[in-house]
N, C-alpha and C positions, 0 to 999 in steps of 0.2 A: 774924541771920536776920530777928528781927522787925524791925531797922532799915530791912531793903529793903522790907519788904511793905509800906507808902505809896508807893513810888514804881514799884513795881511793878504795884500796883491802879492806877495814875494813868497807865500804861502801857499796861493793859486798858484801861480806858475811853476813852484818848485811841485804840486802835486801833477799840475798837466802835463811836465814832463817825464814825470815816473810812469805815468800812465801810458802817453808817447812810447818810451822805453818798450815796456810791458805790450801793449800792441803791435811793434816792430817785431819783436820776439815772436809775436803770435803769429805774423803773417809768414815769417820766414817760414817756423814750423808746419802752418796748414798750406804752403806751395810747395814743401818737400813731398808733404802726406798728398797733394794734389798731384805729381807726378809719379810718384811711387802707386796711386791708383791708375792711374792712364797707364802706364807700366802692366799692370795685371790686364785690366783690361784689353791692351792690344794681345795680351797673350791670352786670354779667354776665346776672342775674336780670331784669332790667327790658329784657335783650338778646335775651334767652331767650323771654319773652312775647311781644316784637313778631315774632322768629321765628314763634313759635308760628301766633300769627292770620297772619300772609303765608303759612306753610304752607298755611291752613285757607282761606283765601281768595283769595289768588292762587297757583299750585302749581306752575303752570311759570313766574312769576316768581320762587316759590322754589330752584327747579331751575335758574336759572341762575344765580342771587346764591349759591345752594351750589356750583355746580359752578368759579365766579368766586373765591369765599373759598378752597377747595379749590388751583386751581392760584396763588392769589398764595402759599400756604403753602410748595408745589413751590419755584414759581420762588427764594423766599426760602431754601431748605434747600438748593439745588442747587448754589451756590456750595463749601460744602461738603463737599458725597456729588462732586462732581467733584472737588476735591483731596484726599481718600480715596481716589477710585479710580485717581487720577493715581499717588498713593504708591502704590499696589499694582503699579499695574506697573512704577514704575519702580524694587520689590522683585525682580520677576518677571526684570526685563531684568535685572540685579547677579545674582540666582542664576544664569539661565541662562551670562552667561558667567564664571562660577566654577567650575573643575576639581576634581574629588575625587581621591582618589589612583585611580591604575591609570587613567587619561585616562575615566575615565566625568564625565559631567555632571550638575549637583546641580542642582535644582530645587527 
């Protein structure tokens, strides 16, 4: 038993330093990912104030550049909520003609 225990510890410490390694990597990577957020975010924030003042100063130019931001969102999601609603019914059409026992129809 104590014969193994050098190469055993040599075994720990060659795993805690992989680990070490593996870690170091990790932090560099999520302080990149943490600045590259604060990045968006000051630009969100700095998106948010020029809103602000065109609210305060021009209002039906804001009113159109909201109601503009608004429907590109639509038109972007729509592709989508259209082939959802396309699978619904072409659920609805397969139930409809599906027979239940005693000729009744399932829905």
């Amino acid at each position: 038993m104590r014969a193994e225990l050098p190469a055993l510890a040599e075994r720990i410490d060659t795993q805690r330093v992989q680990t070490l390694r593996f870690l170091r990597g990790e932090v560099v990577e999520l302080r990149a990912r943490v600045e590259e957020l604060r990045s968006v975010a000051a630009g969100l924030r700095t998106e948010q104030r020029l809103r602000r003042t065109i609210a305060d100063q021009a209002p039906d130019q804001y009113t159109r550049e909201d109601a503009a931001r608004d429907a590109a969102v639509r038109d972007r999601h729509r592709p989508a909520a259209d082939r959802h609603r396309d699978g619904l019914r072409s659920d609805r059409a397969t139930a409809s003609t599906m027979s239940a026992p005693h000729g009744r129809r399932l829905y």
